[in-house]
C-alpha positions as CSV (number, residue, x, y, z in Angstrom):
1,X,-21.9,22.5,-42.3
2,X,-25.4,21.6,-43.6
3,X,-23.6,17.8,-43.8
4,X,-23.6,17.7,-40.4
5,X,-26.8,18.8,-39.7
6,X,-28.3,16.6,-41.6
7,X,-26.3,13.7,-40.6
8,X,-27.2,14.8,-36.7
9,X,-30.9,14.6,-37.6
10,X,-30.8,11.2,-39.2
11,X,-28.6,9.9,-36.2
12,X,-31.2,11.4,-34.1
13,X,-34.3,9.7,-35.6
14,X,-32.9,6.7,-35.4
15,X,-31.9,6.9,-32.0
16,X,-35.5,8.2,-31.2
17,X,-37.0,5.1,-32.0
18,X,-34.3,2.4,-30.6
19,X,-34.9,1.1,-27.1
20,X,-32.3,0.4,-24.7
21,X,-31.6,-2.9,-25.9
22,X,-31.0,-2.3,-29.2
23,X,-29.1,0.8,-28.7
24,X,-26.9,-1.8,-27.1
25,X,-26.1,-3.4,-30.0
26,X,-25.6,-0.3,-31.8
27,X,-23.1,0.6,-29.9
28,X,-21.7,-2.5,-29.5
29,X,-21.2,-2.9,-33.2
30,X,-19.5,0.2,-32.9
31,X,-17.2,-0.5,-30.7
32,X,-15.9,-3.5,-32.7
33,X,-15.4,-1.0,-35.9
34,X,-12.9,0.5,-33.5
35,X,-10.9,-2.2,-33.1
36,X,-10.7,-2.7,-36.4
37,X,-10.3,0.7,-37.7
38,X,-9.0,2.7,-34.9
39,X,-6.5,-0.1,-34.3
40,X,-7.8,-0.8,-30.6
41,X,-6.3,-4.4,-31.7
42,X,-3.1,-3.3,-31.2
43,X,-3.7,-3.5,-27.4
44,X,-2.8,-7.3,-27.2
45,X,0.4,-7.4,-28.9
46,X,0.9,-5.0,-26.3
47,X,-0.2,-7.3,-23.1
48,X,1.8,-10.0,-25.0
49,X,5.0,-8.5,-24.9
50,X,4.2,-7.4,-21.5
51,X,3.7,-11.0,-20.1
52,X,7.1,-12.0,-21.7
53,X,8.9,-9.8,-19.9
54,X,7.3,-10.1,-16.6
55,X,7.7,-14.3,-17.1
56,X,11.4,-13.7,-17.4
57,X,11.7,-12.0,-13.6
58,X,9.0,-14.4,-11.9
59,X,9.8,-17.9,-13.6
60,X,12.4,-19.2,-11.3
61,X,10.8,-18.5,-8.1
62,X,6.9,-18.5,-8.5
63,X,5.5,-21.3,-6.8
64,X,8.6,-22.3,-5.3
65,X,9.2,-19.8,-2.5
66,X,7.5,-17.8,-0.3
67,X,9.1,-14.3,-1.7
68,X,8.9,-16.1,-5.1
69,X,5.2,-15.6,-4.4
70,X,4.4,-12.6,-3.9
71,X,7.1,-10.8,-6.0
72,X,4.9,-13.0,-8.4
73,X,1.4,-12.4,-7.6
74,X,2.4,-8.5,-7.5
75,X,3.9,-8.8,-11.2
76,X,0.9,-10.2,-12.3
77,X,-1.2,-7.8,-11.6
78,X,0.7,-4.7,-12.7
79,X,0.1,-6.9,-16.0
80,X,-3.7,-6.9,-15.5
81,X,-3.9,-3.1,-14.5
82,X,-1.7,-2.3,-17.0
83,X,-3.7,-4.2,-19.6
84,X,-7.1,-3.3,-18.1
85,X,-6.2,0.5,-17.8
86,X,-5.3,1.7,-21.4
87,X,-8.1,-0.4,-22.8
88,X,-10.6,1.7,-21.8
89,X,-8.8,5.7,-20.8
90,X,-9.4,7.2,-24.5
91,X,-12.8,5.1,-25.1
92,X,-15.3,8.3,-23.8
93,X,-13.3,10.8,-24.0
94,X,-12.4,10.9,-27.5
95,X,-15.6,11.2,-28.8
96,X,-17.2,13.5,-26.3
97,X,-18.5,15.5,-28.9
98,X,-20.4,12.5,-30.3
99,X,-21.8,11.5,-27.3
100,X,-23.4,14.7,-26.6
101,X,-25.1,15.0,-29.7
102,X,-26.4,11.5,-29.3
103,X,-27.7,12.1,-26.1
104,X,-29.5,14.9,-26.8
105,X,-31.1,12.9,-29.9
106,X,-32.2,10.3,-27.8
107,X,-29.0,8.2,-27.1
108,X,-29.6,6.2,-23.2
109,X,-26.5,6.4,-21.4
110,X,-27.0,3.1,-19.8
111,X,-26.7,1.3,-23.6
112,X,-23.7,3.2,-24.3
113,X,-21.9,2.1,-21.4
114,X,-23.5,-1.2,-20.9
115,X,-22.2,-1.4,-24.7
116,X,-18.7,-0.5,-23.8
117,X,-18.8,-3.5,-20.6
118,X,-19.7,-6.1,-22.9
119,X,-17.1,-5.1,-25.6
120,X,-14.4,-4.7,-22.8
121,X,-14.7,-7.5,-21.0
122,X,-14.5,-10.1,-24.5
123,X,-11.3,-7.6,-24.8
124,X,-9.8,-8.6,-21.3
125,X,-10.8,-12.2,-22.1
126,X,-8.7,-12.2,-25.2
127,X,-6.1,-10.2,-23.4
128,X,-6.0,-12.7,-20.5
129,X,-5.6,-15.5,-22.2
130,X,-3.3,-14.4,-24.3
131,X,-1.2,-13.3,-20.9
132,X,-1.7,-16.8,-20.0
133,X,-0.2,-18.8,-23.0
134,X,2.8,-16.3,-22.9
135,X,3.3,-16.7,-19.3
136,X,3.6,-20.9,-19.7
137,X,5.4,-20.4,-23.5
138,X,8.0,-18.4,-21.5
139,X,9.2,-21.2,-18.8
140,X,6.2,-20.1,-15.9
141,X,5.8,-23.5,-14.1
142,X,2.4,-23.9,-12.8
143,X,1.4,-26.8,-11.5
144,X,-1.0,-29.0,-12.4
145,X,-4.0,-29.2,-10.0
146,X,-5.4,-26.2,-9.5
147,X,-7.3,-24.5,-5.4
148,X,-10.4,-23.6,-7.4
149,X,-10.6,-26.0,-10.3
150,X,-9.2,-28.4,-11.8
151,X,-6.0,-26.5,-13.2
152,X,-4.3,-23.6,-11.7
153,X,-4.2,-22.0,-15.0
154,X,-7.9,-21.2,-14.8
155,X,-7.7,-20.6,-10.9
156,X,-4.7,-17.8,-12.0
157,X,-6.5,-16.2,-14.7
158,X,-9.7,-16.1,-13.6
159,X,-8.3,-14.0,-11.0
160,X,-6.3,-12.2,-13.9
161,X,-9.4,-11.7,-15.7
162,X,-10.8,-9.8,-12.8
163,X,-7.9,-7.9,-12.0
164,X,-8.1,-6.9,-15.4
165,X,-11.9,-6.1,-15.6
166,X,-11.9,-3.8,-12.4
167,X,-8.8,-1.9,-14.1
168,X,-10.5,-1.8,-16.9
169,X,-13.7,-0.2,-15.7
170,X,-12.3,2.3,-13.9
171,X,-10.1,3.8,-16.9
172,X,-13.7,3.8,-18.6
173,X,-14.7,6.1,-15.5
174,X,-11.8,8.6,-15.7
175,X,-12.5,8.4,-19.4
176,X,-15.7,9.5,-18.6
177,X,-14.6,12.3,-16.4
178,X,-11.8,13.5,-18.8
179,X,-12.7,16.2,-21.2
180,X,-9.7,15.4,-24.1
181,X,-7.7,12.4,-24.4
182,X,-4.9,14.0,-23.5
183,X,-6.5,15.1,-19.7
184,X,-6.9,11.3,-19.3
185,X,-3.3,9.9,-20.4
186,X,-2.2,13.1,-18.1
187,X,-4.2,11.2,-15.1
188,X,-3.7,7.6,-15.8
189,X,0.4,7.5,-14.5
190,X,-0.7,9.3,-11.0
191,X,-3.6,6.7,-10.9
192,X,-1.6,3.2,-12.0
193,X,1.2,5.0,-9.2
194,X,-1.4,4.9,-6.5
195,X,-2.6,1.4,-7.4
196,X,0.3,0.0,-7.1
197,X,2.5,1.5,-4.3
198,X,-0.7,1.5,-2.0
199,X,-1.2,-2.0,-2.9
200,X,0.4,-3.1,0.8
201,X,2.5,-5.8,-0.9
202,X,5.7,-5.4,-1.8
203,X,6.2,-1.8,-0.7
204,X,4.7,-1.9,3.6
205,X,2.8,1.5,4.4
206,X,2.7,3.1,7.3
207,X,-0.3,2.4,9.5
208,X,-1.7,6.1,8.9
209,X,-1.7,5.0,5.1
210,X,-2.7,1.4,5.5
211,X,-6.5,1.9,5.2
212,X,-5.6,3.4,1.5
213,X,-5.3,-0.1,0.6
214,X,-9.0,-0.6,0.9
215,X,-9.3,1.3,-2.0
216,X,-6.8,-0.4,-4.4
217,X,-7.7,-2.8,-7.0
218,X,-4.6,-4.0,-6.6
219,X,-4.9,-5.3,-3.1
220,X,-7.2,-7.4,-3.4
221,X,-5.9,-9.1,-7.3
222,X,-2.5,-9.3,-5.1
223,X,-3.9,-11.1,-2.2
224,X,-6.1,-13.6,-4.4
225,X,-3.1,-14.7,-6.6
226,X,-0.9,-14.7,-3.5
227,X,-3.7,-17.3,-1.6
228,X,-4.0,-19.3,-4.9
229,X,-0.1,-19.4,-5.3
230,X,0.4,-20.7,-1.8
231,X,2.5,-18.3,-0.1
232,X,1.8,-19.4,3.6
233,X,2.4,-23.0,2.5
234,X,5.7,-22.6,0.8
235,X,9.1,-21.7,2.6
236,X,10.5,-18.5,2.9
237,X,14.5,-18.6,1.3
238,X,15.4,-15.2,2.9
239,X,16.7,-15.7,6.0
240,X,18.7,-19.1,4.6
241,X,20.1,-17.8,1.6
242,X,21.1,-15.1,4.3
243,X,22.7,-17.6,6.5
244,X,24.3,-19.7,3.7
245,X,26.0,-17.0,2.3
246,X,27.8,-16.3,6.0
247,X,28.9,-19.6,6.1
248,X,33.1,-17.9,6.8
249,X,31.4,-15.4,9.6
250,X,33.1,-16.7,13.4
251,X,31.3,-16.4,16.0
252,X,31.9,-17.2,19.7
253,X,33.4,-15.1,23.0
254,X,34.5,-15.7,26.0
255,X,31.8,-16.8,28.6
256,X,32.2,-18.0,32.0
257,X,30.0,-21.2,33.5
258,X,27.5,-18.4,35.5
259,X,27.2,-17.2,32.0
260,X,25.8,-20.7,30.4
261,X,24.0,-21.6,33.8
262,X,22.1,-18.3,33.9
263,X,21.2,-18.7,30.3
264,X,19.4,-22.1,31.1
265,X,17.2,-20.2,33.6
266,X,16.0,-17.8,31.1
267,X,12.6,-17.4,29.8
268,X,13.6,-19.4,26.3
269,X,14.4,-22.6,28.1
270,X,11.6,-22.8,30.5
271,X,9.1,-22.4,27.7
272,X,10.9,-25.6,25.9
273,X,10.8,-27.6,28.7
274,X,8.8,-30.4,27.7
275,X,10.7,-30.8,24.6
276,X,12.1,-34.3,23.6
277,X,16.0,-34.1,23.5
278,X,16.2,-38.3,23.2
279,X,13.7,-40.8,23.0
280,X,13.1,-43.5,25.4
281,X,14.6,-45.8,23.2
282,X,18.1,-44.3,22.9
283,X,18.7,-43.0,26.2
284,X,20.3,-46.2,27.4
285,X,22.6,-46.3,24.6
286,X,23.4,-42.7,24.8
287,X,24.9,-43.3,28.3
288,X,26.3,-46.4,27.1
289,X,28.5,-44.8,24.5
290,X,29.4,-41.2,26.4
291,X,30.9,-44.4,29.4
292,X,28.5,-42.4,32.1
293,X,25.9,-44.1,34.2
294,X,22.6,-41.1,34.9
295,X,24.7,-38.0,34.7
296,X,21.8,-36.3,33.6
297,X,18.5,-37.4,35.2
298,X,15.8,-38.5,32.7
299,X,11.7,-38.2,33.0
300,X,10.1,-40.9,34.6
301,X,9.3,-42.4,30.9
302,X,13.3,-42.3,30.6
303,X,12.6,-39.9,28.2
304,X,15.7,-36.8,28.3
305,X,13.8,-33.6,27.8
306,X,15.4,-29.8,27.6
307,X,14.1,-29.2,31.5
308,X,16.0,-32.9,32.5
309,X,19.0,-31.0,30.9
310,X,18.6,-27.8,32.7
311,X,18.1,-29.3,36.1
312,X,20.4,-31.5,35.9
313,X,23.0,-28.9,35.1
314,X,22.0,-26.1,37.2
315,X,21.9,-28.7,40.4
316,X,25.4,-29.6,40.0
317,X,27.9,-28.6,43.0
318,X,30.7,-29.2,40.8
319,X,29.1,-26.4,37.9
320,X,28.0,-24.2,40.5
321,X,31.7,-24.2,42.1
322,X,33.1,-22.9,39.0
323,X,30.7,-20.4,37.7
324,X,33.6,-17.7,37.6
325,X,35.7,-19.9,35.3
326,X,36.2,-19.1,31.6
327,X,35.9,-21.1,28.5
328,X,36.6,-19.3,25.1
329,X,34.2,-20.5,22.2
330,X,34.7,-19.9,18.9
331,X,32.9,-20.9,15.9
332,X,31.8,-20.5,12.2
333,X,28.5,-21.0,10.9
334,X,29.9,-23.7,8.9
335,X,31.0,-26.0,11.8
336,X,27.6,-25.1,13.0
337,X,26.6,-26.7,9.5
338,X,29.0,-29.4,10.2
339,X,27.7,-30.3,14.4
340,X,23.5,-30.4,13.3
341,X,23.7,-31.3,9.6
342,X,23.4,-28.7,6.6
343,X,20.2,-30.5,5.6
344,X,18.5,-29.9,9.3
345,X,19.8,-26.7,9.7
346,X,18.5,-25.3,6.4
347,X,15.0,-26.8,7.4
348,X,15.1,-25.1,10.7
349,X,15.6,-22.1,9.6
350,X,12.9,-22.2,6.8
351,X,10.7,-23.3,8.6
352,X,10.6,-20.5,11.8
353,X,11.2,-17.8,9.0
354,X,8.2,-18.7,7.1
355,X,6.1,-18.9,10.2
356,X,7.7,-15.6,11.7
357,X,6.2,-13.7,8.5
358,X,3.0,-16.0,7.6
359,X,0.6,-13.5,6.2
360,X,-3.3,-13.9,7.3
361,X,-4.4,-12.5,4.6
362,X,-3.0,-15.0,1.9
363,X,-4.1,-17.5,3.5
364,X,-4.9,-20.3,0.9
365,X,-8.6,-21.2,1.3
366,X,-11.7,-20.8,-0.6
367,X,-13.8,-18.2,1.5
368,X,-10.4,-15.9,1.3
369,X,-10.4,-16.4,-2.3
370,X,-13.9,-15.8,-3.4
371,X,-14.1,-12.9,-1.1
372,X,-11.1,-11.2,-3.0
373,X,-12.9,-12.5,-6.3
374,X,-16.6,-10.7,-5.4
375,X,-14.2,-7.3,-4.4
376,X,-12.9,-7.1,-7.7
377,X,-16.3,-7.7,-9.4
378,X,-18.0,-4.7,-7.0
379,X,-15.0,-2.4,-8.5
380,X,-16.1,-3.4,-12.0
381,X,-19.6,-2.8,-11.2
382,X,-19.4,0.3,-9.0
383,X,-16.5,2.1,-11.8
384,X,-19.2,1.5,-14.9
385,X,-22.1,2.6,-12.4
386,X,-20.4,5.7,-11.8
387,X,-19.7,6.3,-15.6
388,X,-23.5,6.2,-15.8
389,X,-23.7,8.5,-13.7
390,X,-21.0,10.9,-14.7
391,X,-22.5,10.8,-18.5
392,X,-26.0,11.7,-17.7
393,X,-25.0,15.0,-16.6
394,X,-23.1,15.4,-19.6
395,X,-25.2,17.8,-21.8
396,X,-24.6,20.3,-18.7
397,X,-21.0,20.1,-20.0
398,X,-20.4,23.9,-21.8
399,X,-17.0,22.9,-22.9
């Protein structure tokens, strides 16, 4: 027991005399004996093995699709939270004692932490690019030429690195509030939970819940990577691969002529009016070859648009005498294949599914991006000023 008294006085002259800047380094140089000693090194095996096994789900789709894309971007940073989170949960807590005693002899909180952000952040750097090489050794295809830089490997894990920085920072707050080290592993699940089903991403919320997002690190590390990735630019394979696969489905009825006539009155039509059917240039030989001289009327530039059809078929005495006659259709999707041409069907499709779910918000440009960028460095900021805060108050602490 006298030991320890003595040891607590020595500690506390020497802290007496230090200013803030120096007691920086102290504890910086602590902090590195940890990861030595205390085997905080063993955190980037760790984010290695991670990184593997996220590569194998992501690698054959990211970049390439639209849902490629995000199931991507959302992969990635689970790896950064996950990484950035258990850097930092046990740091404070585990020596709560310690800091106490230091405080009282003269210890500035503001070192400690600011200590704790310098030594964290070279951690996330080593963990990132570690992430990084693992991600591209595993069979990731990025490409080249980067939104940002010059290489989309930077533009990626920069964003990583913030991701992972933000998560970091605010394990180092709930370390701070914890009281044992067990307390904080107890909190940490509920916490990565909410950072990752409020993320709005993969899993939608329900517009009472939306708002939540706002307060996710996750959000924001999710819509950077998806901007930078390119979602809105790439197609979306859903709705295809849907349609591909029901390629035997029949489809088809019984209609009568009222039936089609009506249908080219409906609001669909009229708002494709103006849309070229046949150039100028082939209308002549279209007549030519169906042996018919002006059955359907062009435009005036002998252009046959989808209103020259409609007209022309809804003026017709001949249709109009036999609306209440039947014709039997029937169909499968691959003799639609077949009629249009696989090729022009398939780009069809992709192309009015990815504009039916274009997202706003990862929209690839640089004001999106830097704005996502600056959120996740005012999370890193605002969790390590709150530690500050949280520690000053910590001699009041009777436990």
């Amino acid at each position: 027991m006298p030991e320890v008294n003595i040891t607590h006085k020595a500690t506390a002259l020497k802290l007496r005399y230090k200013g803030r800047g120096s007691q920086v380094l102290i504890y910086l140089g602590k902090q590195l004996r940890f990861f030595v000693h205390e085997s905080d090194w063993k955190v980037l095996p760790m984010a290695a093995v991670v990184a593997g096994l996220v590569a194998m789900v992501i690698k054959k789709n990211f970049f390439v699709t639209m849902e490629g894309n995000l199931l991507g971007a959302f992969a990635l940073a689970c790896v950064a939270i996950w990484n950035g989170s258990f850097n930092s949960i046990q740091s404070v807590c585990r020596e709560r004692a310690i800091i106490k005693r230091e405080h009282r002899a003269g210890m500035h909180v503001s070192s400690y932490i600011i200590a704790h952000m310098i030594y964290q952040l070279m951690m996330c750097l080593l963990q990132t690019a570690l992430t990084m090489y693992v991600l591209i050794l595993a069979g990731v295809k990025f490409p080249e030429k980067g939104f940002m830089t010059p290489f989309m490997v930077l533009d990626i894990g920069i964003t990583m690195l913030l991701i992972t920085y933000a998560s970091d920072m605010m394990s180092l707050f709930l370390s701070s509030m914890a009281h044992t080290t067990t307390g904080a592993m107890t909190l940490m699940p509920f916490i990565l939970i909410f950072q990752l089903v409020f993320s709005n991403a993969i899993i939608p919320l329900p517009s009472w819940s939306a708002s939540l997002a706002n307060f996710t690190v996750s959000n924001y590390g999710i819509q950077a990577l998806a901007a930078q990735s390119g979602y809105n630019e790439t197609p979306s394979s859903v709705a295809w691969s849907t349609l591909s696969g029901m390629r035997d489905s029949e489809i088809g009825g019984t209609f009568t002529v009222g039936d089609l006539l009506d249908l080219l009155e409906s609001p669909a039509v009229e708002k494709r009016r103006d849309e070229v059917l046949v150039s100028e240039d082939s209308i002549n030989e279209l007549y030519a070859e169906l042996g018919i001289s002006d059955f359907i009327h062009a435009s005036e530039d002998n252009r046959l648009t989808v209103g020259d059809v409609a007209d022309s078929l809804l003026n017709s005495e001949a249709l109009q005498e036999k609306r209440d006659s039947e014709f039997t259709v029937s169909l499968t999707i691959s003799d639609i294949f077949e009629l249009f041409g696989e090729e022009n069907v398939r780009n069809v499709v992709q192309e009015k599914s990815t504009e039916a779910v274009r997202v706003p918000k990862y929209d690839r440009n640089e004001a999106n991006i830097i704005r996502n960028w600056l959120i996740l460095g005012w999370f890193a900021f605002f969790f390590s000023l709150l530690s500050i805060l949280l520690l000053e108050f910590i001699d009041q602490d009777k436990r």
